[in-house]
GUBA-854702 format. One line per 8 residues: number of its first residue (from 1); their letters; for each residue x, y, z of C-alpha. Coordinates in Angstrom, 2 decimals. Each point is the difference from the previous one (the first is absolute). Example, Ala and Ser with C-alpha at 12.3 -4.5 7.8 and 13.67 -1.06 7.14 Angstrom:
2
1) as) 12.30 -4.50 7.80 | 1.37 3.44 -0.66
//
This chain:
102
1) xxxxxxxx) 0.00 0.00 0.00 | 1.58 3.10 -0.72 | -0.18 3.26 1.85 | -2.24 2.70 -1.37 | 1.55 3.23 -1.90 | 0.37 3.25 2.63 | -3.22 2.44 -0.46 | 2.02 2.85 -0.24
9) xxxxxxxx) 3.89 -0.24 -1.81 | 2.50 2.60 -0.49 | 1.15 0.17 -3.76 | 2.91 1.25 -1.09 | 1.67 2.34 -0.41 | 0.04 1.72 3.29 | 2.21 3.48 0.25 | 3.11 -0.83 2.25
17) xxxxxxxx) -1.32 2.48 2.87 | -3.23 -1.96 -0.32 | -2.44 2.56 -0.33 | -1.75 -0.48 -3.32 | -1.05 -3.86 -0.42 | -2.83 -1.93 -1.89 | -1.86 -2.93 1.31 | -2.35 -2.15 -1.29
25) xxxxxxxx) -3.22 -1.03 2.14 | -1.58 -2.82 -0.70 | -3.86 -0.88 -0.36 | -0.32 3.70 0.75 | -2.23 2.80 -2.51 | -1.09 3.63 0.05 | -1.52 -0.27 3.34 | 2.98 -0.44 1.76
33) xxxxxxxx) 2.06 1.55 -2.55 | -1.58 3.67 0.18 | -0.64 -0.27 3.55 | 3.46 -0.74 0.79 | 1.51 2.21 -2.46 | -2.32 2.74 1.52 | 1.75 -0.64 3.81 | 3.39 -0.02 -1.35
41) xxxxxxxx) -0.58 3.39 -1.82 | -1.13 1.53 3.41 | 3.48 -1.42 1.43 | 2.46 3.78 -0.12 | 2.86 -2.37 -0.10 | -1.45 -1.48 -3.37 | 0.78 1.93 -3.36 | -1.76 -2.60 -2.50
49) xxxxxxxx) -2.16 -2.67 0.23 | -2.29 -1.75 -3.68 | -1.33 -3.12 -0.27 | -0.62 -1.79 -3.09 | -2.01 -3.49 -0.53 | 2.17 -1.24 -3.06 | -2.91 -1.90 -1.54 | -3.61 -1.09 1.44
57) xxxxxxxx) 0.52 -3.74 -0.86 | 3.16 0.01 2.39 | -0.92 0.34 3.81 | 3.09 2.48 0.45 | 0.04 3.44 1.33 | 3.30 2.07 -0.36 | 0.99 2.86 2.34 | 2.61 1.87 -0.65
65) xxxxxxxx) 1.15 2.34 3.32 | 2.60 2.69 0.30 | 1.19 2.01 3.08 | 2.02 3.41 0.78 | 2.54 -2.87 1.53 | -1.03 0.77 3.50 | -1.34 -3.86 -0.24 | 0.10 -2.61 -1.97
73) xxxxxxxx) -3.04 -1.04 -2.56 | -0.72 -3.54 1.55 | 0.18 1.66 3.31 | -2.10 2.88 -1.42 | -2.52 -2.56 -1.57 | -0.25 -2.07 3.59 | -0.66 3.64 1.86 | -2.85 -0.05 -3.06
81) xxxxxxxx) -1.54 -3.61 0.58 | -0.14 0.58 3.63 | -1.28 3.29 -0.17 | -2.86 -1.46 -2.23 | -0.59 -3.19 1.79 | -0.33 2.77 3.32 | -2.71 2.17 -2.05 | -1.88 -3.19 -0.73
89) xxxxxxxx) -0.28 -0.83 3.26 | -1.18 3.62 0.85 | -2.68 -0.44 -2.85 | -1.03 -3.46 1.28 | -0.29 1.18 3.64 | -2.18 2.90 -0.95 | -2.05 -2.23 -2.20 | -0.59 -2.66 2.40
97) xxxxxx) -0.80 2.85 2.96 | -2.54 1.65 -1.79 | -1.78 -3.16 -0.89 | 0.14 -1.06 3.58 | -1.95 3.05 0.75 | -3.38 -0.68 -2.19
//
């Protein structure tokens, strides 16, 4: 059995400081894409960030991130994913309070 391919990869090439990379997220669309790209934007240590899904047949989302150098882009993307997995958690609370209360 072998091991399943990483949902998110870094592809190369990555600038020697680190701060401009592309990955490639796997089983991933727009959804995530623009929401993530969105966060990232609204990161001031973040100059750049696209996304592009190369084709709609292939379940691959590419994200291309690029910072001032103050950080590097995987470690600007994970500030990203956690700051959207904390705002979904916000949403969900606020969702699940207010249905409590009818």
């Amino acid at each position: 059995m072998s091991a399943a391919p990483p949902k998110i990869r870094q592809l190369p090439p990555v600038t020697p400081d680190g701060s401009a990379a592309s990955f490639q997220i796997r089983d991933e669309d727009h959804t995530l894409g623009n929401a993530l790209r969105y966060l990232l934007m609204r990161n001031p240590a973040v100059e750049f960030c696209g996304y592009s899904i190369p084709h709609p047949s292939e379940p691959f989302l590419n994200l291309r991130v690029q910072t001032y150098g103050d950080i590097t882009a995987s470690d600007a993307l994970a500030q990203g994913l956690q700051d959207l997995m904390d705002l979904c958690d916000v949403v969900e609370d606020t969702f699940t309070r207010r249905i409590q209360e009818l």
